[in-house]
C-alpha positions as a Markdown table, in Angstrom:
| # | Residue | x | y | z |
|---|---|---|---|---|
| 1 | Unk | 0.0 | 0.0 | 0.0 |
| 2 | Unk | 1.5 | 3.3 | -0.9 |
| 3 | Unk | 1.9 | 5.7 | 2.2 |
| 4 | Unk | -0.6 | 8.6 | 1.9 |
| 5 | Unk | 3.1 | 10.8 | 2.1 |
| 6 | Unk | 4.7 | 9.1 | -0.7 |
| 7 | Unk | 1.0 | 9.7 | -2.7 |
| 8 | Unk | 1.1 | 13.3 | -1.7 |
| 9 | Unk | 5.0 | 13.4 | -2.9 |
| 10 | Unk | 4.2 | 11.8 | -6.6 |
| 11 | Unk | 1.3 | 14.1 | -7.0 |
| 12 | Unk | 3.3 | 17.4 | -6.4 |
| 13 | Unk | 6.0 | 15.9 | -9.0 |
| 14 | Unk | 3.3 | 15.8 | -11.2 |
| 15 | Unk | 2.4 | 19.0 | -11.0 |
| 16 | Unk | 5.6 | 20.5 | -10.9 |
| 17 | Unk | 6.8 | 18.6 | -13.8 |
| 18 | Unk | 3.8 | 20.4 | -15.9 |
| 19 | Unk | 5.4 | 23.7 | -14.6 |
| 20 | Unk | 8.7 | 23.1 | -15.7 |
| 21 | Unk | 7.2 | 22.1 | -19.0 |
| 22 | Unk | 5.7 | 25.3 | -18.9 |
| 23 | Unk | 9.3 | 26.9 | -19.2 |
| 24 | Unk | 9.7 | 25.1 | -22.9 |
| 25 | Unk | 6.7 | 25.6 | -24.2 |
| 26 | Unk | 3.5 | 28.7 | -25.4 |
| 27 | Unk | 2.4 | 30.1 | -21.9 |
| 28 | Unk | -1.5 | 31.5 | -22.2 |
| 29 | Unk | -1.8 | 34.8 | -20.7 |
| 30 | Unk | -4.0 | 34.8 | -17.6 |
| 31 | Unk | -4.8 | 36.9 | -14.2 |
| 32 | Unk | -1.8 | 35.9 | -12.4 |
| 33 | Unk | 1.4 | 38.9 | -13.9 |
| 34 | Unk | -0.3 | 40.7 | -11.0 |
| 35 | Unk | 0.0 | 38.7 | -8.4 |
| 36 | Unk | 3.6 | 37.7 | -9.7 |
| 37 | Unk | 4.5 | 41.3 | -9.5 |
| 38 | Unk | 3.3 | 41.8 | -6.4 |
| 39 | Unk | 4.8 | 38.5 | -4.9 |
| 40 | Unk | 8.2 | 39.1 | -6.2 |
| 41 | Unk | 8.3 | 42.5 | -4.5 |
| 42 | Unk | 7.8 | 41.0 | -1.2 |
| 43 | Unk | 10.3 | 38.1 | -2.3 |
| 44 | Unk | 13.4 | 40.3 | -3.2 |
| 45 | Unk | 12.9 | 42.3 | 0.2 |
| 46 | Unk | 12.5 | 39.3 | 2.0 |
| 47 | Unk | 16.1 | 38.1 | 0.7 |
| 48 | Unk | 17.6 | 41.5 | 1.1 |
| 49 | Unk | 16.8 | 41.4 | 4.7 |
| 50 | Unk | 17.6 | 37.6 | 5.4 |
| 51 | Unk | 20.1 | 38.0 | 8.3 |
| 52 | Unk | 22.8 | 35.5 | 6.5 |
| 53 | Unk | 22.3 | 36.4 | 3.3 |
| 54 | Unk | 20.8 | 39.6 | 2.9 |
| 55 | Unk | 23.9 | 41.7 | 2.9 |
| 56 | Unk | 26.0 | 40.1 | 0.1 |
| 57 | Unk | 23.0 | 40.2 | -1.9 |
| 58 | Unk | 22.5 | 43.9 | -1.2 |
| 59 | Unk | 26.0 | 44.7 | -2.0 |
| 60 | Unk | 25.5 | 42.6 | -5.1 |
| 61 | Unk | 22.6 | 44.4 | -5.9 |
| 62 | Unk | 24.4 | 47.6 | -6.2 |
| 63 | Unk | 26.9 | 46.3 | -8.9 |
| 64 | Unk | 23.8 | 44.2 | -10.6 |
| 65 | Unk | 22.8 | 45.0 | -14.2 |
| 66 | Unk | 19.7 | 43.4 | -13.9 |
| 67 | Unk | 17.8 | 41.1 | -11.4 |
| 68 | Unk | 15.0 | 37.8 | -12.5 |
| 69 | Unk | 12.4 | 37.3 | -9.0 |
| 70 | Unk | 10.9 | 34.1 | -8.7 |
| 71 | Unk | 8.3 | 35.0 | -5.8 |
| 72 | Unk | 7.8 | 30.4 | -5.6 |
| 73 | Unk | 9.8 | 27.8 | -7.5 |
| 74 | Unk | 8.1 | 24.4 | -6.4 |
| 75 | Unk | 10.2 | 21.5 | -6.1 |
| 76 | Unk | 9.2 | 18.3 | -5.5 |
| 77 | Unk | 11.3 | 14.8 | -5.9 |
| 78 | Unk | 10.5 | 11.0 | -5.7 |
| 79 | Unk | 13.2 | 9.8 | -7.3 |
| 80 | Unk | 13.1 | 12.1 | -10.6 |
| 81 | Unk | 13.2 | 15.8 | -9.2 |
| 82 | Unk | 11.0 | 18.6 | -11.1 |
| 83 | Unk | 10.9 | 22.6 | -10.2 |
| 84 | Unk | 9.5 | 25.6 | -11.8 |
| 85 | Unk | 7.7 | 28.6 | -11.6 |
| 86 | Unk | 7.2 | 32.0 | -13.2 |
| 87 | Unk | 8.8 | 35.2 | -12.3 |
| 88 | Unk | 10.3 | 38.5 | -13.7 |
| 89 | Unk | 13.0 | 40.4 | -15.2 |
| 90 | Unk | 14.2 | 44.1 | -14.8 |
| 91 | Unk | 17.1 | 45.5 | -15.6 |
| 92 | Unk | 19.0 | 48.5 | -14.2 |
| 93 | Unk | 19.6 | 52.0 | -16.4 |
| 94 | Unk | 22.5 | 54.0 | -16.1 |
| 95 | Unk | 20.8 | 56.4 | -13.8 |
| 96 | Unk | 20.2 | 53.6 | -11.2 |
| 97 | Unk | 16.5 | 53.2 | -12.3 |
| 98 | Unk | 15.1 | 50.0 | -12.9 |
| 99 | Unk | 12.9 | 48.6 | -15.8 |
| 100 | Unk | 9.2 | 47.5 | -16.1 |
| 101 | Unk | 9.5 | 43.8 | -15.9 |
| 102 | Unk | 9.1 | 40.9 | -18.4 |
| 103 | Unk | 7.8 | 37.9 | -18.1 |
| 104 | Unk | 9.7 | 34.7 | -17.4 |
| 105 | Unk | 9.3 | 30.9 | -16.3 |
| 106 | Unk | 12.7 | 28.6 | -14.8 |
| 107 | Unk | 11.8 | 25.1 | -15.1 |
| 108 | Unk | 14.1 | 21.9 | -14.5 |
| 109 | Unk | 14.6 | 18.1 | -13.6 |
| 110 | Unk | 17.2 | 16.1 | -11.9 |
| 111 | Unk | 17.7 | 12.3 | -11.4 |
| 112 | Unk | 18.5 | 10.1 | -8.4 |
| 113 | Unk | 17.8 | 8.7 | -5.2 |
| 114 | Unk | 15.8 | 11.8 | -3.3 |
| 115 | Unk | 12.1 | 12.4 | -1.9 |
| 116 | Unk | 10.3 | 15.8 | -0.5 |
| 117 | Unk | 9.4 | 18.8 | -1.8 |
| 118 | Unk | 9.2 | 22.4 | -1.2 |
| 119 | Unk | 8.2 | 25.8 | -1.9 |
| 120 | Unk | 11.7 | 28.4 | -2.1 |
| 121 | Unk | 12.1 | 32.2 | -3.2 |
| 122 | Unk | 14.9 | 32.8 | -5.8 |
| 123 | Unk | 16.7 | 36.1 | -6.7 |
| 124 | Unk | 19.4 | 35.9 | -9.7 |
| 125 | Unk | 21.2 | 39.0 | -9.5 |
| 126 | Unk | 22.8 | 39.1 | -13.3 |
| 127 | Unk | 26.4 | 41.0 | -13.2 |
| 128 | Unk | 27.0 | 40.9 | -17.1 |
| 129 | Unk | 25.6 | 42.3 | -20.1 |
| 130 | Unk | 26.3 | 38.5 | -21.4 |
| 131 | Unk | 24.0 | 37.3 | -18.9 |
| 132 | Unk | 21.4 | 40.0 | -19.8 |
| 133 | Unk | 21.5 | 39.2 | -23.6 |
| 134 | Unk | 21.6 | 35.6 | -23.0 |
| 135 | Unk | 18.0 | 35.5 | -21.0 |
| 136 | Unk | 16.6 | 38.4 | -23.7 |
| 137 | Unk | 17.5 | 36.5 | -26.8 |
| 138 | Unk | 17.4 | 33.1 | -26.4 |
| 139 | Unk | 15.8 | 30.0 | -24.1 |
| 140 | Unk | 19.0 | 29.5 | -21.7 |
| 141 | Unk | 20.2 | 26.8 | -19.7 |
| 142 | Unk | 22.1 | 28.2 | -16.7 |
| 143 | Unk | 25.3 | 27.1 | -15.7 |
| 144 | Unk | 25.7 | 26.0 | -19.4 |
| 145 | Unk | 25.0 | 28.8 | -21.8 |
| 146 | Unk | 26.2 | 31.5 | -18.8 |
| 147 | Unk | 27.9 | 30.8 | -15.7 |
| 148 | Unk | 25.9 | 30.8 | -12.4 |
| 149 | Unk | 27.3 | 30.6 | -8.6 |
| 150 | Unk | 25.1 | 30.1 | -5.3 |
| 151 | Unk | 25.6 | 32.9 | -3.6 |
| 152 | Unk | 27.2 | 33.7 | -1.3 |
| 153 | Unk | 28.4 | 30.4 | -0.8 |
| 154 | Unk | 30.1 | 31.2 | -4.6 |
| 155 | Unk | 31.6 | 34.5 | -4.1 |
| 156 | Unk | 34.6 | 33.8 | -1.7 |
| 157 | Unk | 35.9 | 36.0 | 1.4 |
| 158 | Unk | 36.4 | 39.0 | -0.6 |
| 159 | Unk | 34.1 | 39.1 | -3.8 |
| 160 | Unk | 31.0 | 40.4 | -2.1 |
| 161 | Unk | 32.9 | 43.7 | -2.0 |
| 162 | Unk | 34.8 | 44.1 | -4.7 |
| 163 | Unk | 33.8 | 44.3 | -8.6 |
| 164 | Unk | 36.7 | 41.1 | -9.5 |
| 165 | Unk | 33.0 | 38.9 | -10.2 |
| 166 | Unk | 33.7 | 35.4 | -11.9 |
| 167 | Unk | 30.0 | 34.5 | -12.6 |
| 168 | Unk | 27.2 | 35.9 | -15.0 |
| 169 | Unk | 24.7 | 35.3 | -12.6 |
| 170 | Unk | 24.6 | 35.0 | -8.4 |
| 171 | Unk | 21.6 | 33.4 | -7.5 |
| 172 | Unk | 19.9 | 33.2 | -4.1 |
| 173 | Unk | 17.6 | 31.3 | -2.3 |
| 174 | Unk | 15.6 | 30.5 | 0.7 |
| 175 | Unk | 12.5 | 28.4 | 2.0 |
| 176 | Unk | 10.3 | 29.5 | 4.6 |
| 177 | Unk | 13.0 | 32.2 | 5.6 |
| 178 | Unk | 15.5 | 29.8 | 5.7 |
| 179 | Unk | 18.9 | 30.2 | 3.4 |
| 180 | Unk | 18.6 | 27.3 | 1.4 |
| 181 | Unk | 21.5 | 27.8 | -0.8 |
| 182 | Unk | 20.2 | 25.8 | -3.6 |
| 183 | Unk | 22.0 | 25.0 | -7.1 |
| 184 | Unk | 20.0 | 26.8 | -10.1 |
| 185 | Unk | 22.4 | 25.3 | -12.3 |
| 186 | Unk | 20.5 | 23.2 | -15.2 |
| 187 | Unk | 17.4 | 25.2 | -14.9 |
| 188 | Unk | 15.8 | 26.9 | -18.3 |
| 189 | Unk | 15.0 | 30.1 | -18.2 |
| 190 | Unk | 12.1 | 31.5 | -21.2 |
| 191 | Unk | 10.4 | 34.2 | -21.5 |
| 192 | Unk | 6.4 | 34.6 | -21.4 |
| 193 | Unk | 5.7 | 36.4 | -24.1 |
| 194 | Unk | 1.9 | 35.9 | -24.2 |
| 195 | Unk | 2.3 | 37.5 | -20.3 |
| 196 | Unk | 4.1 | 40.4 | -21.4 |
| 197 | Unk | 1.2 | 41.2 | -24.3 |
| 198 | Unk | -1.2 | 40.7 | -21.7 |
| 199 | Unk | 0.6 | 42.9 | -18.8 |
| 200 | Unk | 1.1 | 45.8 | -21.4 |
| 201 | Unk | -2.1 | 45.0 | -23.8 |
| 202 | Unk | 0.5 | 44.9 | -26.5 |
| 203 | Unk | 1.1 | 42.1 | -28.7 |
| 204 | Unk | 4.8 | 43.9 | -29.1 |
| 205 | Unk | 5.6 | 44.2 | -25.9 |
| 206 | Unk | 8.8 | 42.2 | -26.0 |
| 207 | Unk | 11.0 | 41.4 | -23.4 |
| 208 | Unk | 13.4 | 43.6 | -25.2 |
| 209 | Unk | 11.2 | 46.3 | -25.6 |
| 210 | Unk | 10.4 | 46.3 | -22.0 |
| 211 | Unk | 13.1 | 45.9 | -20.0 |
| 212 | Unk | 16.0 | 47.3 | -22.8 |
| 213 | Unk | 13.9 | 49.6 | -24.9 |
| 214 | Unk | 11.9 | 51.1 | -22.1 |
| 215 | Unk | 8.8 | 51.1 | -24.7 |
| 216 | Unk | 6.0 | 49.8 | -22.3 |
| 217 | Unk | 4.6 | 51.1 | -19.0 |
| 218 | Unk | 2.5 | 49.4 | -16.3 |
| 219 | Unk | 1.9 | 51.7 | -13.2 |
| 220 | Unk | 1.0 | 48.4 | -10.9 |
| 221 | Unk | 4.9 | 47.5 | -10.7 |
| 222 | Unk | 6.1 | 50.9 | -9.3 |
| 223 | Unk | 5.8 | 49.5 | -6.8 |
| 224 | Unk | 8.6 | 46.7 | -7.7 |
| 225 | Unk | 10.7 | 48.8 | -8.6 |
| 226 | Unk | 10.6 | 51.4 | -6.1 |
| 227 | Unk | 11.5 | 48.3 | -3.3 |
| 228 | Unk | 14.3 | 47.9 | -5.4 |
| 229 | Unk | 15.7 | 50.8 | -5.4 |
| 230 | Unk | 15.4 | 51.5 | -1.8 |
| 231 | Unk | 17.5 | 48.4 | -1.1 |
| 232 | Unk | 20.5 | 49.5 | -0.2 |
């Protein structure tokens, strides 16, 4: 007889695996950008004042060109591991400002002997314009088409405060307010473009045009962006 746990483990595979298959295929628009906005506000404030974490990643923040907030990546194993979840992407101008954000899901699978599941917060704070192109243009696989390091178990003693950066990306996470200091390495990252048409009621309304371009307005993630910019 299967134990109601393990039943309850398989199911949130199964739903997680649809997620992550989300992140490779058309995404529909629906009610949820909102909600994403609104949820990855609270996330990448949440990080930024973790006790253990939150001041490399605010020092990080200041050197950032851009930042991707995934307010819940669900991760659930029995045997064959599956995560995803949607978030979004702004990027930093020269002023200091930040963008209106585009759409984006991170989906992924792993193999081998492990059970659970969880619910975690992830910030990818992107340091290079190669990392920035690299999400825009294309469906990437981090860790293989850019470099990616857990921070700040990645940086070192010293590179939290100084600009000598090895990785594209630094990405951070945490469960239930705990540093979790999970590996994002593997994961696809693709945009939603349906979501951004939606968002902006612009069937145009790239990610490039967005967050690059600065073409498209949405007034509901001042917000965002205002939390980000306080973070200091």
């Amino acid at each position: 007889m299967i134990r109601p746990t393990i039943r309850l483990t398989a199911s949130l595979c199964a739903v997680i695996a649809l997620v992550a298959v989300s992140a490779t295929s058309p995404a529909s628009a629906g009610p949820d950008q909102e909600s994403i906005v609104e949820q990855a506000r609270h996330s990448v404030q949440r990080v930024a004042r973790h006790t253990d974490i939150g001041p490399t990643m605010r020092s990080l923040l200041k050197k950032a060109k851009a930042v991707v907030i995934f307010p819940a990546i669900l991760k659930g194993a029995f045997f064959v591991g599956a995560e995803g979840g949607s978030g979004v992407l702004l990027t930093k101008g020269k002023s200091g400002q930040w963008s209106y954000p585009a759409f984006y899901t991170m989906g992924g699978a792993s193999f081998g002997l492990q059970i659970g599941g969880q619910s975690s917060e992830v910030v990818l704070l992107i340091m290079t314009s190669k990392g920035i192109n690299s999400i825009i243009d294309n469906k990437v696989k981090l860790g293989g088409d850019v470099s990616v390091a857990v921070g700040p178990i990645g940086l070192g003693a010293e590179a939290s405060t100084t600009t000598n950066l090895r990785a594209d990306i630094y990405s951070f996470s945490q469960n239930a307010g705990a540093y979790i200091g999970a590996s994002v390495e593997g994961s696809v990252i693709q945009g939603r473009q349906s979501w951004n048409a939606d968002y902006y009621k612009s069937e145009n309304a790239t990610a490039k045009a967005i967050v690059l371009n600065g073409k498209y307005i949405n007034v509901h993630a001042d917000p965002l962006r205002k939390a980000l910019t306080e973070i200091k």
